[in-house]
N, C-alpha and C positions, 0 to 999 in steps of 0.2 A: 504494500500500500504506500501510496504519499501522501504523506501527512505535512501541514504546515502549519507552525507552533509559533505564535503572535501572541504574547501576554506581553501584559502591561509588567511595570514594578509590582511588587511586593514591599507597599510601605515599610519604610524603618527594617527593611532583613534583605531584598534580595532588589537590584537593576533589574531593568527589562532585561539585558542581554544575559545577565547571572541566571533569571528564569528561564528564557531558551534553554540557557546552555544546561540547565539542571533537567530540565522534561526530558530534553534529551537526552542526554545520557540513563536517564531512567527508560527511556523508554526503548531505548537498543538495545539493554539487556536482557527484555521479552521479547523484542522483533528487532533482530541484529539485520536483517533483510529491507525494514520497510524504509523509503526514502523520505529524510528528514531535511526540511525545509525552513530555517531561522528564520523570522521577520520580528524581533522584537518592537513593540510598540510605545508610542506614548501620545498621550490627550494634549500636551502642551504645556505639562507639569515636567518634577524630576524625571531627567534621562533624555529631554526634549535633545537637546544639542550632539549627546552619542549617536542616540538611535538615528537622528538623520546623516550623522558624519557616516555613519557605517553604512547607510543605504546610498549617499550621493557622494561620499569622499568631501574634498573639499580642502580648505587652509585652515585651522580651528589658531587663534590668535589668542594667548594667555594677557590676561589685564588682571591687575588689582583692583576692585572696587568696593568702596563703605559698605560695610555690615549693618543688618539692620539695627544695632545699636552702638554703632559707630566703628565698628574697630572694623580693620581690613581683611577682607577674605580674597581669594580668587577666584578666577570666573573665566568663564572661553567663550570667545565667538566666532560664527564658525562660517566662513567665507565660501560657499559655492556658486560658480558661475558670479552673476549680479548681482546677487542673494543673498544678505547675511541673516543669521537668527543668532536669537537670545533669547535664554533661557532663565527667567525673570527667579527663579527658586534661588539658581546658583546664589543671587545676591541678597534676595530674602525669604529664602524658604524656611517652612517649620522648623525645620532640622536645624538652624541656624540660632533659633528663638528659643527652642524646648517647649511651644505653646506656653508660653508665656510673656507680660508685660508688653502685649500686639498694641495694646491705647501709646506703646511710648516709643514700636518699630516703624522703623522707615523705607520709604523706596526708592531714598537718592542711589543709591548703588546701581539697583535698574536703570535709573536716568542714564549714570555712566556707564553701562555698556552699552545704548543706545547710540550716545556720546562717540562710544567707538566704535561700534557700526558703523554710525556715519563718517566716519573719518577712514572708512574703505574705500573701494571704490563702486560698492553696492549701491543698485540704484530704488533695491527694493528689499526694508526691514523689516522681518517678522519676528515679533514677540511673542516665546510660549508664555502663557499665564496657567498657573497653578501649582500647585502645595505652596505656599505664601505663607508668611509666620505675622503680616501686617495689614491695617486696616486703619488706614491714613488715603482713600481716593486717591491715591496716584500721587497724591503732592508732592510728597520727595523728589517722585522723576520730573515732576514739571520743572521743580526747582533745579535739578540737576539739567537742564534744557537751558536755565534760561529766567524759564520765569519769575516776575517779582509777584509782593505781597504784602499788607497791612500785618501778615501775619505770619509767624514761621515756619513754612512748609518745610522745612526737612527733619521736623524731630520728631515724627508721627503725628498720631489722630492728635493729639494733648497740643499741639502747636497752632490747631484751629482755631478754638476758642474763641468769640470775637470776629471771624473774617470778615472781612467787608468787600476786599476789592482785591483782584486776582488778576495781573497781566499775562497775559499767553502769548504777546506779539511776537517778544525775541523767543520763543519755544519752538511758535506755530516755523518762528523765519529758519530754525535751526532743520528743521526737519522736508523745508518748502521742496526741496529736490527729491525727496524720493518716494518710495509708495510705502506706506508707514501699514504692516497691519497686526492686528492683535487675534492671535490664534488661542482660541478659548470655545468649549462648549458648552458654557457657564452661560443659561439666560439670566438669570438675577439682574433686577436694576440696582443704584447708587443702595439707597436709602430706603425705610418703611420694613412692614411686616417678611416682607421676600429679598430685602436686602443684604448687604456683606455684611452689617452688622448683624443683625438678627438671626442670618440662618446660618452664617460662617466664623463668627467670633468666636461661639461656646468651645469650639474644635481650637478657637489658637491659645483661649485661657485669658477673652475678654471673664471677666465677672460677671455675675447676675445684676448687681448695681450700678455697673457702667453702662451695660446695655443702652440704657435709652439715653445716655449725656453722648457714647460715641456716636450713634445715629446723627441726634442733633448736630452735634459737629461737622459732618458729611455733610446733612443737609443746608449747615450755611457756607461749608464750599461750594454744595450745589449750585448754589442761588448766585456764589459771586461768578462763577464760571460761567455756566449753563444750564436752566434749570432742566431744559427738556433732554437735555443728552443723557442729563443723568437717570434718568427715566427709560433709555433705548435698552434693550437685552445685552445683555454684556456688560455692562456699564457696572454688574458689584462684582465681574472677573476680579481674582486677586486682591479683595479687599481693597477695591475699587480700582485698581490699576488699569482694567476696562475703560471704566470712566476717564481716566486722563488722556488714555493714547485715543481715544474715541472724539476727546475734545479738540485735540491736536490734528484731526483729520483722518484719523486711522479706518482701514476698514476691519469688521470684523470677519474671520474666516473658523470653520468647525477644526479645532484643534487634530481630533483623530482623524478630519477628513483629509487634511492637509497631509499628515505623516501617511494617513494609507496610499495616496496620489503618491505619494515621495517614494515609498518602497514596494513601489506594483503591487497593491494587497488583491484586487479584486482578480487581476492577470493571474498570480499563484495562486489562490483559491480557486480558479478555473482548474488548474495543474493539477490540482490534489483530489485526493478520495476523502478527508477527514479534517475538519480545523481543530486545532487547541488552543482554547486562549487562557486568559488569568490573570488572577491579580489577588492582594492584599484580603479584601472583602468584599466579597460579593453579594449586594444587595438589593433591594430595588432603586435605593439610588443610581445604580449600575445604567439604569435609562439615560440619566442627568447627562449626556457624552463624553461618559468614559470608556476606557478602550475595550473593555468582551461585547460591551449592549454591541460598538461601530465593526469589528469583529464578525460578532455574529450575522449582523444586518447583510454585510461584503455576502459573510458562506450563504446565505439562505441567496442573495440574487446569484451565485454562482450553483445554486441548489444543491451544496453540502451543506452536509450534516456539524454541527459544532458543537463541541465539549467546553466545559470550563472546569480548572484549576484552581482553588482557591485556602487560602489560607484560611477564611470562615466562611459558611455558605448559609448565609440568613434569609434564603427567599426560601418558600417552596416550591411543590413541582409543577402548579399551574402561572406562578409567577414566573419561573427561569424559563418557562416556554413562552412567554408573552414578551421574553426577551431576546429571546430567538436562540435559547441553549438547550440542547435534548437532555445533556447531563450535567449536572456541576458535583466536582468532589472536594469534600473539604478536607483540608492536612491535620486540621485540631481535632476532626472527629478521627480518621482514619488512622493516624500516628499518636496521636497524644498531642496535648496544649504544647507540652513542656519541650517535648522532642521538635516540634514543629516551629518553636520560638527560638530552641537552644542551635538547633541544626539545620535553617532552613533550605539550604539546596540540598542536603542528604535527604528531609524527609520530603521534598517538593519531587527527587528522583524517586521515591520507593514509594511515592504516590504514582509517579506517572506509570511508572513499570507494572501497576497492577490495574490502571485505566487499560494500557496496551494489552493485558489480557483478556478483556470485554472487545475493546474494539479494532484491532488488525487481523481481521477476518475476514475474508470474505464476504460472510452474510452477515456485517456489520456495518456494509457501506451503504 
């Protein structure tokens, strides 16, 4: 059989390319015969920048840029053809933060490697948005662009307080040359009940009693900026990082659509008899466009069948089929919590190796 194995990460334990590389190996050692086909994936979150270095090649350019609470991290951007991307986590992702003190991270770091984007000779910037440890709209990056302010945009949401008046001119002029877009499958607006603060802070370790003073906050950025932009889908990507590059002109593009366009997903699912895909947890959030729901979608118009991998598998069997998976297996049921936290590509292989006993079969296709 050909089989082609697409998972996303494994939050906090495993890259996309570490989960390739673990199914399969798990799974050649029940079907040393069947042909295995890598496409590791990503939604526009962690892993955004390898996974397409490894599908397009390219120049990947090492930069120093601000952490989200101020100290230096490093960061790549990755130069193919006219095209650069940036990979918005590298500078403030959760991993960075620990899910905590998001009211006080920032996104000037992103600003700067936009910054160095543009300072390629690309004529068109794509930003992944997602895993973010902040929730400050964008501000940082405006500010690292350019922009000024009544108010201090680079020390996160806490630096709002007060806004009144928000210049985007010298941002908008820094970015005038190229095609600015923000790869996200995050509809969320800025602000309100569906917004970054409300449906995405509790995950970065906003508080319960911040909740509504960050919204506010957002919302009088909204108002110095642009009150309807912040309103468009996208626009609470990233703890609003949406919203800024959106202000500036950006367009929006579906994060996993872009990566699967980049590494012929739907052409290799054509090729194959079986998809696998995978990730951290599998839920019904898994709709929200992340990478098994954009996965499975590719296998069903290619009319294979697709499996999912998962490290917890919290829907059940009429929901992971409305998601378009026949099967999902979980490592914390099948291995143990412990084994599966302590050893996650050993027990991610001796999960796959005992999937490939149900389906490289024949009368499995």
């Amino acid at each position: 059989m050909r089989i082609l194995v697409a998972p996303d990460k494994f939050a906090g334990t495993l890259t996309a390319v570490e989960a390739a590389d673990a199914v399969a190996a798990g799974w050649r050692r029940q079907a040393p015969d069947d042909e295995l086909d890598l496409a590791p994936m990503s939604d526009g979150g962690p892993g955004f920048v390898d996974v397409l270095h490894a599908a397009l090649g390219g120049e990947l350019l090492a930069v120093t840029v601000t952490g989200p609470f101020g100290a230096p991290v490093p960061a790549t951007v990755l130069l193919s053809g006219d095209t650069a991307y940036v990979e918005s986590a590298q500078a403030c992702g959760i991993h960075l933060t620990g899910a905590e003190g998001a009211e006080a991270a920032t996104t000037l770091g992103v600003g700067e490697l936009v910054a160095a984007a543009l300072d390629t000779s690309a004529r068109t910037v794509v930003v992944g948005l997602g895993g973010s440890g902040t929730n400050d709209g964008g501000a940082g990056l405006l500010a690292a662009l350019g922009a000024t302010s009544d108010a201090q945009l680079d020390i996160g949401a806490i630096g709002l307080d007060g806004v009144r008046q928000v210049d985007l001119a010298p941002a908008r002029a820094r970015v005038a040359d190229v095609h600015l877009v923000a790869a996200s499958d995050v509809d969320n607006p800025l602000t309100g009940l569906f917004g970054a603060t409300k449906v995405f802070g509790p995950q970065k370790g906003l508080p319960d009693d911040l909740m509504a003073t960050v919204d506010g906050w957002l919302e009088q950025l909204a108002v110095a900026v642009d009150r309807r932009t912040s309103l468009e889908k996208g626009a609470g990507a990233a703890g609003g990082l949406g919203f800024a590059l959106l202000a500036l002109g950006a367009t929006r593009e579906p994060g996993i659509g872009l990566v699967a366009d980049a590494v012929r997903l739907a052409e290799r699912a054509r090729a194959a008899d079986l998809v696998v895909t995978g990730e951290g947890a599998f839920d019904f959030s898994s709709r929200a466009g992340k990478v098994p729901y954009g996965v499975a979608e590719i296998a069903g118009d290619a009319l294979r069948p697709c499996v999912a991998l998962a490290g917890e598998v919290l829907v059940g069997a009429r929901e992971m089929r409305a998601l378009g998976v026949e099967s999902a297996y979980s490592l914390v049921e099948m291995v143990g919590r412990e084994r599966a936290f302590a050893d996650p590509a050993g027990a991610l292989a001796d999960v796959a190796e005992r999937v490939a006993r149900t389906w490289s079969r024949p009368d499995a296709r």
